[in-house]
Short mmCIF file of the C-alpha atoms (twelve columns), coordinates in Angstrom:
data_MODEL
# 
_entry.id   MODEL 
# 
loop_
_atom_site.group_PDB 
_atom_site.id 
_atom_site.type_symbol 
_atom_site.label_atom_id 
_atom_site.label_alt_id 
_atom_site.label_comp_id 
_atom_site.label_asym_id 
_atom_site.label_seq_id 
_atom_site.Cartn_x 
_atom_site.Cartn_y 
_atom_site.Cartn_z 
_atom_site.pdbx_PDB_model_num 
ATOM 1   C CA . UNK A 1   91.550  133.819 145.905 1 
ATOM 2   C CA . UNK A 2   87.925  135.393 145.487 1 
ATOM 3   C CA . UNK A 3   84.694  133.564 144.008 1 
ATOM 4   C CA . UNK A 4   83.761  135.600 141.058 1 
ATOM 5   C CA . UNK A 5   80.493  132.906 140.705 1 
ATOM 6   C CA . UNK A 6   78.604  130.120 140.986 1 
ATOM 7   C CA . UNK A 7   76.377  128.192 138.710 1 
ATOM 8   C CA . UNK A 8   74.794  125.062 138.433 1 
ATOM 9   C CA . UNK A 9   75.571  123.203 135.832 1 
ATOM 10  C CA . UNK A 10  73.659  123.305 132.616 1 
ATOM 11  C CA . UNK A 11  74.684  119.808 131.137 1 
ATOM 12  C CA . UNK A 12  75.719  117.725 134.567 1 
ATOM 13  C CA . UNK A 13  72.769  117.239 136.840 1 
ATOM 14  C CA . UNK A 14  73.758  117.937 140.888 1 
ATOM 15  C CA . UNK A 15  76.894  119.363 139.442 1 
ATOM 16  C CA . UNK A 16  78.185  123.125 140.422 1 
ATOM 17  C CA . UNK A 17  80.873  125.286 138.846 1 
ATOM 18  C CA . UNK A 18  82.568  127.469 140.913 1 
ATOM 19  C CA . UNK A 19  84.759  130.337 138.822 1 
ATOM 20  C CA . UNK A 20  87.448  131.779 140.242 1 
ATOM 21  C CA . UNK A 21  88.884  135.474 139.866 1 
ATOM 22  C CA . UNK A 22  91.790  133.514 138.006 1 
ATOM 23  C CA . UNK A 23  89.509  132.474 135.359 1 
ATOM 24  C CA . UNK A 24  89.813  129.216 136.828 1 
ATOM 25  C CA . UNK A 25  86.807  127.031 137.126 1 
ATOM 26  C CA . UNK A 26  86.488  124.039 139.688 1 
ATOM 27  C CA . UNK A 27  83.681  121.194 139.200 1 
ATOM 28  C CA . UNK A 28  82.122  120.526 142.491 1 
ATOM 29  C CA . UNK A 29  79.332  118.358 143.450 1 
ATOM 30  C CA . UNK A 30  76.055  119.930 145.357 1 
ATOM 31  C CA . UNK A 31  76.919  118.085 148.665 1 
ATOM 32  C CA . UNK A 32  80.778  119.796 148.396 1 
ATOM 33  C CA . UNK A 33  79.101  123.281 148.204 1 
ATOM 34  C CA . UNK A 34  77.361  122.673 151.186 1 
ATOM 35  C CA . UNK A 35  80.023  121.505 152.481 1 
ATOM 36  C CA . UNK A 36  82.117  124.496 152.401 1 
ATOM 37  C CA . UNK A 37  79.956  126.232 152.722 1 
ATOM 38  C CA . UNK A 38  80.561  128.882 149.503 1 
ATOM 39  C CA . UNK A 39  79.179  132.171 148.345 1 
ATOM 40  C CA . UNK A 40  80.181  134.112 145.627 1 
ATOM 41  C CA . UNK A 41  82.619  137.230 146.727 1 
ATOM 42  C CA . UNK A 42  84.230  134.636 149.024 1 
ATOM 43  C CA . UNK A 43  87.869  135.046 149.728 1 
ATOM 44  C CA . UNK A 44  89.315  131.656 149.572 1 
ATOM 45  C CA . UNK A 45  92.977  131.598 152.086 1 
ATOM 46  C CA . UNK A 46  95.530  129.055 150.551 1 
ATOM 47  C CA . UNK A 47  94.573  125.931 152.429 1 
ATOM 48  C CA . UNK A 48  90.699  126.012 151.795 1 
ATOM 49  C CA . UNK A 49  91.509  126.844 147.865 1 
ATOM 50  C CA . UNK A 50  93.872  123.417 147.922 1 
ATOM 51  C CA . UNK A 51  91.144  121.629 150.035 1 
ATOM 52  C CA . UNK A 52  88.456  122.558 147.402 1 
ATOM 53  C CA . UNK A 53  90.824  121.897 144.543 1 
ATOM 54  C CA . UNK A 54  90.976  118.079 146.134 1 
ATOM 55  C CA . UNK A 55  87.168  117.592 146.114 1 
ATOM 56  C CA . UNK A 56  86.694  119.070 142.749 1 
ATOM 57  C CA . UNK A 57  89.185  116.059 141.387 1 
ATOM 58  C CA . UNK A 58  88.171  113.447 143.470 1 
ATOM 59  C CA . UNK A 59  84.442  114.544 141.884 1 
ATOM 60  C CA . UNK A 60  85.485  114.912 138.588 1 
ATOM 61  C CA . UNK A 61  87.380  111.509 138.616 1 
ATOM 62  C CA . UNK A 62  84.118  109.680 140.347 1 
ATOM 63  C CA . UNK A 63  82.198  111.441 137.496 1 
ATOM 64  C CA . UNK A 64  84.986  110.193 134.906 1 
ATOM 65  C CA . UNK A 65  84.585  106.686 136.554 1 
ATOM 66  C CA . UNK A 66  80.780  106.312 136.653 1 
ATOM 67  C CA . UNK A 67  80.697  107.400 132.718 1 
ATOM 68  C CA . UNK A 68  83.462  104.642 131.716 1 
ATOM 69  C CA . UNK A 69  81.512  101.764 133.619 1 
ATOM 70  C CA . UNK A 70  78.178  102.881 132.200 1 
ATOM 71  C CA . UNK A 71  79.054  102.417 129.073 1 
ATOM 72  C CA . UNK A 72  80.806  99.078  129.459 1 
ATOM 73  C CA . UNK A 73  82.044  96.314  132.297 1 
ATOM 74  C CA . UNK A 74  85.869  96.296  133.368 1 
ATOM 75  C CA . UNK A 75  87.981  95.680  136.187 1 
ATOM 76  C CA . UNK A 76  89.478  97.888  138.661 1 
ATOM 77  C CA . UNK A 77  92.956  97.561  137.218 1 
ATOM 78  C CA . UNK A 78  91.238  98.511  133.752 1 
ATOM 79  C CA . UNK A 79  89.834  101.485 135.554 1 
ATOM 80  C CA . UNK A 80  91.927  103.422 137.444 1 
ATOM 81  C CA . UNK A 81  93.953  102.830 134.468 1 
ATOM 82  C CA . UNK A 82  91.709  104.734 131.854 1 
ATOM 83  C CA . UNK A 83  90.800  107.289 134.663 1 
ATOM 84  C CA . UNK A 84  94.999  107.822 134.840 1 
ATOM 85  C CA . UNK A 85  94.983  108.298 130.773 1 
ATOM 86  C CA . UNK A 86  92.030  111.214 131.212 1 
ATOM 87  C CA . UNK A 87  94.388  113.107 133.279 1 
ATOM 88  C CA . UNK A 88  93.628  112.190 137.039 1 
ATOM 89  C CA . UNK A 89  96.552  111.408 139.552 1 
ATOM 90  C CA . UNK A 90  97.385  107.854 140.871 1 
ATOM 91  C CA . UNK A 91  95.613  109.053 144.156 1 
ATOM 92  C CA . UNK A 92  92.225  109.853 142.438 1 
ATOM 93  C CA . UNK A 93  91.811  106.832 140.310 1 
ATOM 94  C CA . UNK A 94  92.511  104.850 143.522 1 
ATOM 95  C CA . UNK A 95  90.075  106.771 145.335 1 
ATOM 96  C CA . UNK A 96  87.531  106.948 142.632 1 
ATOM 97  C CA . UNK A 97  87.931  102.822 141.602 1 
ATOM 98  C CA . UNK A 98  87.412  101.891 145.461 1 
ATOM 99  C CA . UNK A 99  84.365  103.991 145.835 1 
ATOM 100 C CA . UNK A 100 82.281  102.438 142.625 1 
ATOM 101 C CA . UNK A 101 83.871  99.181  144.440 1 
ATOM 102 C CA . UNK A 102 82.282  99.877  147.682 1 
ATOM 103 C CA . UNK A 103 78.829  100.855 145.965 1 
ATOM 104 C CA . UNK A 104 79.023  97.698  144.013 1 
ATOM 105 C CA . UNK A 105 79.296  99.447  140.409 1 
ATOM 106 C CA . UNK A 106 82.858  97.341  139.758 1 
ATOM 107 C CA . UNK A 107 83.362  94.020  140.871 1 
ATOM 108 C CA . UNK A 108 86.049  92.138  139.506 1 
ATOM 109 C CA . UNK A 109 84.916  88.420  140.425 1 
ATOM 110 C CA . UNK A 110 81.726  88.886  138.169 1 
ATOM 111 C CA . UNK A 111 83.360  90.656  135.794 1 
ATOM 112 C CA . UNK A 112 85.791  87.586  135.379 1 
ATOM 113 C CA . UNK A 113 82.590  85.115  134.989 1 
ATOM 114 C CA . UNK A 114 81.260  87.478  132.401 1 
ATOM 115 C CA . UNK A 115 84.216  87.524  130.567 1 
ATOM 116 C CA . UNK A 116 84.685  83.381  130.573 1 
ATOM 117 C CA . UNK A 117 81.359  83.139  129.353 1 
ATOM 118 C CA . UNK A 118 81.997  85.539  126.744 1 
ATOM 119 C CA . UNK A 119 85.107  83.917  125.551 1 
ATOM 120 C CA . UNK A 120 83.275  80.724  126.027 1 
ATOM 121 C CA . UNK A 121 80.767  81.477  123.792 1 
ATOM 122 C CA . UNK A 122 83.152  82.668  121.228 1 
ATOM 123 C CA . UNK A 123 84.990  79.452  121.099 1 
ATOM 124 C CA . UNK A 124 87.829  80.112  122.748 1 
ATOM 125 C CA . UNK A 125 89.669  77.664  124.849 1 
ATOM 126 C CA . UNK A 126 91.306  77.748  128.464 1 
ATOM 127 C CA . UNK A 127 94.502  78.886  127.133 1 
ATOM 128 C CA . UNK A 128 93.205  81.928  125.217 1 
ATOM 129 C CA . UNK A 129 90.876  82.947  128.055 1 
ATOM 130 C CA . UNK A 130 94.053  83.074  130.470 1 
ATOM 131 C CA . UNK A 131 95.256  85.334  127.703 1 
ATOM 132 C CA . UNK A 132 92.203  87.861  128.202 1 
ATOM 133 C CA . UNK A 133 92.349  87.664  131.532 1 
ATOM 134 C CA . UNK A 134 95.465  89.008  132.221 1 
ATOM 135 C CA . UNK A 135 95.040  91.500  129.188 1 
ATOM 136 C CA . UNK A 136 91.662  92.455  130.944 1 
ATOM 137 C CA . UNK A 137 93.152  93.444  134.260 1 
ATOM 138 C CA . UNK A 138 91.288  90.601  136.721 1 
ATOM 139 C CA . UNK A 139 93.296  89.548  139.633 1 
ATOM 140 C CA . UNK A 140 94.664  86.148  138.867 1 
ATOM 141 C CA . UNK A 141 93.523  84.722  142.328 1 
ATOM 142 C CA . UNK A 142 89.955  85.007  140.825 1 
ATOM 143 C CA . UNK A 143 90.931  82.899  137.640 1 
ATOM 144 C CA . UNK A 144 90.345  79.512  138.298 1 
ATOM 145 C CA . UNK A 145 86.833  79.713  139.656 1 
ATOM 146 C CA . UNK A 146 85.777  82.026  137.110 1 
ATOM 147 C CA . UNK A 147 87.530  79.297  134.178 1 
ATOM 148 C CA . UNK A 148 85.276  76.518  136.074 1 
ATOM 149 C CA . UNK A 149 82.451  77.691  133.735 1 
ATOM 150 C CA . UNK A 150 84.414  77.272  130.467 1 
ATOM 151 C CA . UNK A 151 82.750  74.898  128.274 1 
ATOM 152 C CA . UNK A 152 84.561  71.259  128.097 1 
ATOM 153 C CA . UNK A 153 87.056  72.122  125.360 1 
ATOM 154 C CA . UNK A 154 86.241  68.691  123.789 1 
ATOM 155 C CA . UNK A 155 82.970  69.866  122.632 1 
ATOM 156 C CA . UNK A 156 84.142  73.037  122.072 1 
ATOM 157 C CA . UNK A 157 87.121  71.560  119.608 1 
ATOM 158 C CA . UNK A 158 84.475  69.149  117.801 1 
ATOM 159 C CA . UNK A 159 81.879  71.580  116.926 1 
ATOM 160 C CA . UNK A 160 84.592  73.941  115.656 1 
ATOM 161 C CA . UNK A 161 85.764  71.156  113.152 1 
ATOM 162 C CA . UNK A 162 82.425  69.376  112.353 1 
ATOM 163 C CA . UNK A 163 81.561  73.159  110.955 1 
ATOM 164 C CA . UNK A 164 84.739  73.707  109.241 1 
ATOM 165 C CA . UNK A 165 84.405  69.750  107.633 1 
ATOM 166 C CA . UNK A 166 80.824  69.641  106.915 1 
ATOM 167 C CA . UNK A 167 81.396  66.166  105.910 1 
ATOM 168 C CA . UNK A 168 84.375  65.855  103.944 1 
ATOM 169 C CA . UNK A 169 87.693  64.660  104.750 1 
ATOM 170 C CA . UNK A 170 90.274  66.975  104.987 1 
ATOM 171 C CA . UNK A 171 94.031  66.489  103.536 1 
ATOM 172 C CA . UNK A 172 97.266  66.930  105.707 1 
ATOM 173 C CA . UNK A 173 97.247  70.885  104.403 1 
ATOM 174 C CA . UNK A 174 93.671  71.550  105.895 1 
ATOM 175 C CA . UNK A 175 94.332  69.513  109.143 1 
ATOM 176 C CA . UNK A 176 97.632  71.923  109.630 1 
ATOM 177 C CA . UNK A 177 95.425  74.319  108.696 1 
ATOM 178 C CA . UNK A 178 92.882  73.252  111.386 1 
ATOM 179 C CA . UNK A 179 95.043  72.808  114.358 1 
ATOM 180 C CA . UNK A 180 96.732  75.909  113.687 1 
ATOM 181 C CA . UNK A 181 93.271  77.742  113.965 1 
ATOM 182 C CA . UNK A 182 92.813  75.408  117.046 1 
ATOM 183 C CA . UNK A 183 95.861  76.487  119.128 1 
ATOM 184 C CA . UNK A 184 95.646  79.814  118.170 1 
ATOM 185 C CA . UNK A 185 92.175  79.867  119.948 1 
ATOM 186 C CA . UNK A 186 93.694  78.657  123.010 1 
ATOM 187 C CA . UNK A 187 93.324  74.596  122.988 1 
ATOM 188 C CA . UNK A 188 95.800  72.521  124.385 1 
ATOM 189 C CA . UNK A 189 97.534  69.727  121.561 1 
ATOM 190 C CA . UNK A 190 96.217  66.861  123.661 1 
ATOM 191 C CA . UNK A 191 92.931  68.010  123.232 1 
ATOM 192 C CA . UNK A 192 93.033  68.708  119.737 1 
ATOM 193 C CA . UNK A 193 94.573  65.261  118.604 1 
ATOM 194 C CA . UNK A 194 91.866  63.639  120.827 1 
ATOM 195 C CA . UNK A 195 89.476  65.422  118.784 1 
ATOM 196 C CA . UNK A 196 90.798  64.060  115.418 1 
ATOM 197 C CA . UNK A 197 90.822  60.664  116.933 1 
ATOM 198 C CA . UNK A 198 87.053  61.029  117.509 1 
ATOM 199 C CA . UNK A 199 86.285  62.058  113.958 1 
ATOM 200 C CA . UNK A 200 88.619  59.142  112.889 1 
ATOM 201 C CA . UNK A 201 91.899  60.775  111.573 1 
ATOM 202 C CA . UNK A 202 95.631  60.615  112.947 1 
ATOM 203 C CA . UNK A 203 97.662  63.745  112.903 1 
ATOM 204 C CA . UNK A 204 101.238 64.104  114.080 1 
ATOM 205 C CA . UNK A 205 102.582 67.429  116.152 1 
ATOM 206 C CA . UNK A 206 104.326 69.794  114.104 1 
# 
């Protein structure tokens, strides 16, 4: 296969397109062209033309990967994931979530105390937060420590209700009301009744 071109290119900084006499174009970084070394009229034999095939994914997909954490945290399961749904193979995401890994641009403990916080702030309760874990990708060996900064879900539970009450006191329809709102955030019924307690009301599990 001959090199009909080679150009840098014009929207990618440090990024080089090499065109093909198959109309085919391959995405290489500067490094790769040094690397092999290419000049336009090459003839490429078989093997080199799969071997530069391989680095143009595995730059693409690093390229791919650097774009999708820039524009917001994840985990590596989350990752290689989205980098799978853009079209590379199983091998490349891999490849491509272990090197942003390795230069620290990923790191799924932090990301799992970012995310508690988050949740934490938002009023959610342990239950919930398991909930986005899991849905979030992070490793559940890193759970525990990272729910170790969740708010006490007592205070959490009263300020929710003192701002719903503002004062007044609520029939049996708004405490149903209430505790449903409550669970569905992630509290736990012993923590909720306690709460009522607190303000001065009995309610009885549904």
């Amino acid at each position: 296969m001959r090199i009909e071109r080679i150009e840098a290119s014009r929207h990618k900084r440090g990024r080089v397109l090499v065109f093909l006499e198959d109309g085919a174009c391959l995405k290489i970084t500067e490094q790769e062209l040094l690397d092999f070394g290419l000049r336009a009229g090459d003839l490429l034999d078989q093997a080199a033309l799969r071997r530069l095939k391989e680095a143009a994914g595995a730059s693409n997909t690093k390229a791919a990967a650097a774009d999708l954490v820039g524009r917001r945290a994840m985990s590596r399961r989350d990752l290689e994931r989205k980098l799978r749904e853009k079209g590379a193979s199983e091998a490349e995401a891999h490849y491509a979530a272990e090197w942003m890994e390795a230069i620290g641009a990923i790191n799924d403990a932090d990301y799992a105390a970012a995310l508690v916080r988050h949740c934490g702030e938002k009023g959610y309760g342990p239950a919930r937060v398991r909930e986005k874990l899991h849905e979030k990708g992070v490793p559940r060996e890193l759970w525990e420590e990272a729910l170790e900064a969740l708010p006490d879900p007592a205070g959490q539970i009263d300020r929710f209700l003192l701002s719903k009450l503002r004062g007044r006191t609520p029939d049996e329809k708004e405490k149903k009301r209430l505790c449903d709102a409550l669970a569905r955030r992630g509290f736990a019924w012993p923590d909720i009744r306690a709460a009522w307690s607190r303000l001065g009301a009995e309610i009885t599990e549904n």
